[in-house]
PADO-469058 format. One record per atom (N, C-alpha, C): x, z, y; residue in three letters. Coordinates in steps of 0.02 Angstrom, whole numbers, plus 32768, in hexadecimal, padded with zeros to 4 digits. Last residue first. Example, Ala and Ser with C-alpha at 12.3 -4.5 7.8 and 13.67 -1.06 7.14 Angstrom:
REM PADO-469058
828281627F90ser82AC81657FCBser8285818A8002ser829481867EE4ala826781867F1Fala829481867F5Bala
This chain:
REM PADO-469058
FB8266D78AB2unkFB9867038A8AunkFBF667118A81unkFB7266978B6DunkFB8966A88B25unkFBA066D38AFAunkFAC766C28BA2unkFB1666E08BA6unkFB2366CC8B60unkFA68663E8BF7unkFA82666C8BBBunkFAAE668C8BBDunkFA27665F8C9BunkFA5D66348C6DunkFA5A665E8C3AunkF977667C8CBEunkF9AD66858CB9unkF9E666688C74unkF8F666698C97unkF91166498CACunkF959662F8CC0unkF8CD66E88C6BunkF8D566AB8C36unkF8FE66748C57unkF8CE67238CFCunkF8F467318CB2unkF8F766FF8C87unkF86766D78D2CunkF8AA66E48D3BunkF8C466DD8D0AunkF7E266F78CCDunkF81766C18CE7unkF84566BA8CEFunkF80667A28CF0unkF80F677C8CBDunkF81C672F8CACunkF7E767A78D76unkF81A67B38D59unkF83067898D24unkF75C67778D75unkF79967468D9FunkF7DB675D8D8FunkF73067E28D26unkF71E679B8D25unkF74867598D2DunkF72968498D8AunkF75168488D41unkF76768098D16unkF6FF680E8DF5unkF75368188DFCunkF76B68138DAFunkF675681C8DC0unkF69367D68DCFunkF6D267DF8DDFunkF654689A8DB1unkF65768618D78unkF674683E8D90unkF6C269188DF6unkF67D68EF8DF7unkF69868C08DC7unkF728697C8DDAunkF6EE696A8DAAunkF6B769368DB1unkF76F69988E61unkF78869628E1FunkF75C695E8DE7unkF70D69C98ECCunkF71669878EB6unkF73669638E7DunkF71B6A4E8EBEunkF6D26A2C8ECEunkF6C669E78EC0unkF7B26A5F8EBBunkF7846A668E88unkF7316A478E7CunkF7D96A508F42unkF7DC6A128EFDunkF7AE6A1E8ED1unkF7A26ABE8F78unkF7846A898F84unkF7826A468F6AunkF7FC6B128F2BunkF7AA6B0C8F3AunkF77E6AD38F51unkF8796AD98F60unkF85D6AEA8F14unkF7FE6AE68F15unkF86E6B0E8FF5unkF87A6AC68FD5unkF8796ACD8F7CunkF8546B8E8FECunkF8246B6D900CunkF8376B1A8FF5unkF8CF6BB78FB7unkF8916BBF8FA0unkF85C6BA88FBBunkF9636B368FBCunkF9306B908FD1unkF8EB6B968FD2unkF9E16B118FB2unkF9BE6B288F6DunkF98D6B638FA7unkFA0D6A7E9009unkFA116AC48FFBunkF9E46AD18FC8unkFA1D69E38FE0unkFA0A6A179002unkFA116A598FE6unkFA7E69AC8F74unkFA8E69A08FB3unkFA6469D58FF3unkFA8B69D78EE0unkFA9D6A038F15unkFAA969F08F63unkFA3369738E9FunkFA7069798E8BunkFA8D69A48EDEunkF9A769C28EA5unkF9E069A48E68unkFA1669918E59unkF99B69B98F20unkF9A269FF8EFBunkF9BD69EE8EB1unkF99069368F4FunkF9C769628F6EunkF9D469AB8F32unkF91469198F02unkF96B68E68EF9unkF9AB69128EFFunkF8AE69528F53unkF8C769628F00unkF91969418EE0unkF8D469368FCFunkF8D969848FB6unkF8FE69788F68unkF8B368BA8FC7unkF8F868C48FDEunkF8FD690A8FC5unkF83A68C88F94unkF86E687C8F6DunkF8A068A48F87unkF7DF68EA8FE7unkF7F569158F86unkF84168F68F82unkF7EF6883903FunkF81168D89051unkF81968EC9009unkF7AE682D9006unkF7EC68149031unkF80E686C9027unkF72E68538FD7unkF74868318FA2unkF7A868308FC3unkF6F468A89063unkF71568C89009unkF73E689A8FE7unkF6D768249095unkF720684790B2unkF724687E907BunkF66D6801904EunkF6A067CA9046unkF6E167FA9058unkF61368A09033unkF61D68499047unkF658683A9045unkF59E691A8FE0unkF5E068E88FF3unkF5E068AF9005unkF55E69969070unkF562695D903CunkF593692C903AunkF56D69EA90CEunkF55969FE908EunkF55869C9904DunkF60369BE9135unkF5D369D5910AunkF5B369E490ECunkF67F69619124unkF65E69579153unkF61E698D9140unkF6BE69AF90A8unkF6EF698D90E8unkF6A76995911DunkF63E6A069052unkF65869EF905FunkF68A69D5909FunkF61F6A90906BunkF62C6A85902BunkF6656A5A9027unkF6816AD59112unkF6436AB090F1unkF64C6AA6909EunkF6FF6B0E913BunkF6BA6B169166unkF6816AF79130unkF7636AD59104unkF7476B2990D4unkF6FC6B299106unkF7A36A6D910DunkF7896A7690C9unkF7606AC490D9unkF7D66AAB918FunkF7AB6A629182unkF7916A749140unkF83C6B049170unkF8126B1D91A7unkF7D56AC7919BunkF88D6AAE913FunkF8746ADF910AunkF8476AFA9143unkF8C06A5791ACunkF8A16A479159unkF87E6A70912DunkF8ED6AAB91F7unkF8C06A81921AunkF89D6A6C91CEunkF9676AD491A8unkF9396B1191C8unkF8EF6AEB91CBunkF99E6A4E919EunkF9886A7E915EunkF9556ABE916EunkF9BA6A529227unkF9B46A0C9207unkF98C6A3591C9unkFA2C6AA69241unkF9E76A979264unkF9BC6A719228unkFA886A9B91D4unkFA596AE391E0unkFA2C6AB791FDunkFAA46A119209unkFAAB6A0591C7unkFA686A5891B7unkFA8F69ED92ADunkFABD6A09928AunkFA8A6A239231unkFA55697392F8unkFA5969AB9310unkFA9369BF92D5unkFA2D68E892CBunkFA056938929DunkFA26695F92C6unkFA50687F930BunkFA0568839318unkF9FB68C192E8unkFAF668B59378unkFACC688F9326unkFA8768B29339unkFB1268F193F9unkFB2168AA93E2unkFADD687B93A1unkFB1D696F93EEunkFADE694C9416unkFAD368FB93FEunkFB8269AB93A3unkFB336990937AunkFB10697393A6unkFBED69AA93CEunkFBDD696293E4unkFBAB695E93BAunkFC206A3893DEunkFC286A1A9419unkFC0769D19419unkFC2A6A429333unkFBE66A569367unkFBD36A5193A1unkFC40699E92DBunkFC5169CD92FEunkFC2A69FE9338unkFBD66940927FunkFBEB695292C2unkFC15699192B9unkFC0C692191D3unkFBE5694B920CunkFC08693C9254unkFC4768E59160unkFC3F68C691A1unkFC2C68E991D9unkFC4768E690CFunkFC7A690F90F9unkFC7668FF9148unkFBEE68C1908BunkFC23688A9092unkFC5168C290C9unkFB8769139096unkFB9B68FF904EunkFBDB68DB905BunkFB616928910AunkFB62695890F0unkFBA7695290B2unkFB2168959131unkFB6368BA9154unkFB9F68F8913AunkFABD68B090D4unkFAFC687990BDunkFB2D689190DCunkFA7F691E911AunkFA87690C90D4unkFAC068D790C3unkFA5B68EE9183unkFA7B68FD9190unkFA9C692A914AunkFA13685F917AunkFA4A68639194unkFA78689A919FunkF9A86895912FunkF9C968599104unkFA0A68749139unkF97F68D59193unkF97C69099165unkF9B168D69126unkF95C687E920CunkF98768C19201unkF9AA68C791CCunkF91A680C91C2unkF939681B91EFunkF962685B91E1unkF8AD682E915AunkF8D467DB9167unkF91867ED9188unkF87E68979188unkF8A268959141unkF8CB68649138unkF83E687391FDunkF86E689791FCunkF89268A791C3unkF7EB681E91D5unkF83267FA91F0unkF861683E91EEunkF78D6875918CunkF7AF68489161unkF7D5681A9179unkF76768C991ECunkF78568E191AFunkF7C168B09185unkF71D68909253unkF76C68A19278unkF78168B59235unkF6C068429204unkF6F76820922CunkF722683B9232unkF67568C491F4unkF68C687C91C3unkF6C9685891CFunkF65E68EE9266unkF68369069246unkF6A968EB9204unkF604688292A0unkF632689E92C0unkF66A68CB9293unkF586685C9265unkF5C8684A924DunkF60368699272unkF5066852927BunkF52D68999266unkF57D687B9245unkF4DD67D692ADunkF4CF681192DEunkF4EE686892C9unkF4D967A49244unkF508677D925FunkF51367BE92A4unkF4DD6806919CunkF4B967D091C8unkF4DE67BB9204unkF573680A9141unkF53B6826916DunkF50567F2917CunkF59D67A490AEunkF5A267BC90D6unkF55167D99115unkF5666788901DunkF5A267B19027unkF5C667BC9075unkF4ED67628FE2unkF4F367989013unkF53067C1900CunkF4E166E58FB1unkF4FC67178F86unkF4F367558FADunkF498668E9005unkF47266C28FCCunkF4A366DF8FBAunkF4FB665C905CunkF4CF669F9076unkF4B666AD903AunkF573660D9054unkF54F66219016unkF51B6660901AunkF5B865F590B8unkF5BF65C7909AunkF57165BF905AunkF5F2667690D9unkF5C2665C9100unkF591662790E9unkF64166959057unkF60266BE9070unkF5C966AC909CunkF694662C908CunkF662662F9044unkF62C665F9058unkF6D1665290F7unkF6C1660D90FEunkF68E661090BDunkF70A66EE90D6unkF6C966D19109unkF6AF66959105unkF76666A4906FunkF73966E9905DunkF6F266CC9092unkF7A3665C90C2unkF79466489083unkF773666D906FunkF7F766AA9113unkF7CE66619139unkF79D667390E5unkF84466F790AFunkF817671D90E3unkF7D366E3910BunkF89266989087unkF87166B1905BunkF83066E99073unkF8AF65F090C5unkF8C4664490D5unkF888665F90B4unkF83D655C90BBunkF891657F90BFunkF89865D290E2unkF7E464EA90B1unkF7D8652090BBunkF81A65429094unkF7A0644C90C0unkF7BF646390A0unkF7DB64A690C5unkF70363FF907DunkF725641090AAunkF751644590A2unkF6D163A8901BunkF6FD63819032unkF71563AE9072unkF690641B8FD2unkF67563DA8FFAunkF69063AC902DunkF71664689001unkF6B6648F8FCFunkF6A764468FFCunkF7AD64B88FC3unkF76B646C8FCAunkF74D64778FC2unkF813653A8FE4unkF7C865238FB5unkF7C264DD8FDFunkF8C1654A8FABunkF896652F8FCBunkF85065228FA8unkF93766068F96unkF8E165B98F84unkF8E565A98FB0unkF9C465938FA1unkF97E65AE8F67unkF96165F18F9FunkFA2865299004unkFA0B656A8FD6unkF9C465728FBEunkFA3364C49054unkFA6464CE901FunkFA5664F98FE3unkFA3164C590D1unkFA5664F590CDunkFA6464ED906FunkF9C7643C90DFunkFA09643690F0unkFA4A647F90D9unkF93E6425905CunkF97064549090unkF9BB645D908DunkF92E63B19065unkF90B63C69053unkF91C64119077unkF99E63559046unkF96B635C9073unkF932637A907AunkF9E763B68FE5unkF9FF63BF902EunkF9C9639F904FunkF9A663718F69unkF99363AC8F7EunkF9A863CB8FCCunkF9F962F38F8AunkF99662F18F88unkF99063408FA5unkFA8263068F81unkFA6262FE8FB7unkFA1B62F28FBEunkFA9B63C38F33unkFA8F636A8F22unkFA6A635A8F6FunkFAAE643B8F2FunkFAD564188F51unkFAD663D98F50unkFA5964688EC9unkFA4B64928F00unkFA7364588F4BunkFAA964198E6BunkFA65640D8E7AunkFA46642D8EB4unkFB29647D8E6AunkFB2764318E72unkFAED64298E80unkFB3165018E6EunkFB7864DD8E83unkFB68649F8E85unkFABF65418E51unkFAD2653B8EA2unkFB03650E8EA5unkFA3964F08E13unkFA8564ED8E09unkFAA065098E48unkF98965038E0BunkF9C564D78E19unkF9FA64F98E2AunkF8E764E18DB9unkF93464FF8DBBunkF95C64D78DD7unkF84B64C28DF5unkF89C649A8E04unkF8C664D78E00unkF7A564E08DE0unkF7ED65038DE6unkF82264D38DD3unkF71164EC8E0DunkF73964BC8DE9unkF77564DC8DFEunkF662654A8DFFunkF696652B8E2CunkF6F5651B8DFCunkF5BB657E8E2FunkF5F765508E06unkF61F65418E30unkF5B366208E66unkF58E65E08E69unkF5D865B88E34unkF5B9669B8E80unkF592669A8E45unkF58166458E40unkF5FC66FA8EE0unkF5D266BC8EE1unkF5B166BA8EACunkF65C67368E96unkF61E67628EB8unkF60667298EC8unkF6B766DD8E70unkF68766EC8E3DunkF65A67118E5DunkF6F666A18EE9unkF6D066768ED6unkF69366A38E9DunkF73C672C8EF6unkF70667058F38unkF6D366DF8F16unkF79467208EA5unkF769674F8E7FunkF722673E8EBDunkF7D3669F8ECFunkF7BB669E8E82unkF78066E08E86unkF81066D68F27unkF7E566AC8F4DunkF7B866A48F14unkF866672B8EF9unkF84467478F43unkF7EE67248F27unkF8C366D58EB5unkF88367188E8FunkF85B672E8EB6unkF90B66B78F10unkF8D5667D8F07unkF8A066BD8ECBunkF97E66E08F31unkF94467148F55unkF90766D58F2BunkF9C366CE8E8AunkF9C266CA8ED9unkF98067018EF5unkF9BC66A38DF5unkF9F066EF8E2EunkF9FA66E38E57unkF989663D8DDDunkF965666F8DC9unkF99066CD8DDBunkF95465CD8E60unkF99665E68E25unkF96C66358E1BunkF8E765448E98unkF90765928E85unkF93D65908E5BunkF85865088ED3unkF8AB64FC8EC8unkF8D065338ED6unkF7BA64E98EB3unkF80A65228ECEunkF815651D8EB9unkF72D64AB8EE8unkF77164AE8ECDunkF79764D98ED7unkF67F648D8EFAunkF6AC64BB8F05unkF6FD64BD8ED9unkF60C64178F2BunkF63B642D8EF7unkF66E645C8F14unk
């Protein structure tokens, strides 16, 4: 059995639109960040507190990047990742989205950057680097890792398309293009929409 425990305005859409390129069944837990996210069942479950966590058979699976690969592996017919001998680019795409590109994005957003005497310090180098390295990645192949999609599209669209919506990455044509390849597949539209319904009412 497959579960996720979600809010419907977290990275847990990550893991939601993951689950629909699967194509397999699977059970959804809304939960509260201010209280249920914070109940002590769900803390054992995971100690940080946050959305998503998947359960796929009593085993439990945390960070939205873990969670992409752990299914894909999890679920070879869907063929959402390489074979095990072409993964090299798989891999360095979709930590490096985990990594850098999350880190130097938030840094970005919260006013935090290194200073240029201490980019050695942080794991992106500097906020330019970091975006050069991104758009130089999207443009070599259709897809992140090559001609076909896998699990690190579902992680990288996620941060591109997030970032270009509400202005955290840059606006440049190689990152458009490459959303574009992806905000139409069925199953994001799919997992969107969930979402969405899912989401609190606004009062009139």
């Amino acid at each position: 059995m497959l579960r996720l425990y979600t809010n419907a305005m977290s990275r847990g859409r990550i893991a939601r639109w993951m689950l629909e390129e699967l194509g397999e069944p699977y059970e959804v837990t809304l939960l509260d960040f201010a209280t249920t996210m914070k109940a002590p069942d769900y803390l054992a479950l995971n100690p940080m507190g946050k959305v998503p966590t998947l359960v796929h058979d009593g085993a439990v699976v945390t960070e939205v990047a873990a969670t992409c690969a752990y299914l894909a592996d999890a679920f070879p017919q869907a063929g959402l990742a390489p074979p095990t001998d072409r993964r090299a680019a798989y891999y360095r795409w979709l930590f490096f989205a985990a990594g850098p590109v999350e880190q130097a994005v938030t840094a970005r957003a919260l006013g935090l950057e290194a200073p240029a005497e201490r980019e050695a310090n942080v794991g992106y180098g500097s906020f330019a680097r970091c975006m050069d390295t991104l758009e130089w990645a999207v443009s070599q192949n259709e897809y992140i890792a090559g001609p076909d999609f896998t699990a690190a599209d579902v992680y990288m669209g996620s941060q591109i398309g997030w970032g270009l919506r509400f202005g955290t990455i840059e606006r440049r044509p190689a990152f458009g293009a490459y959303w574009a390849r992806l905000e139409s597949r069925p199953a994001r539209l799919r997992a969107e929409a969930l979402d969405n319904a899912a989401l609190p009412k606004r009062e009139e």
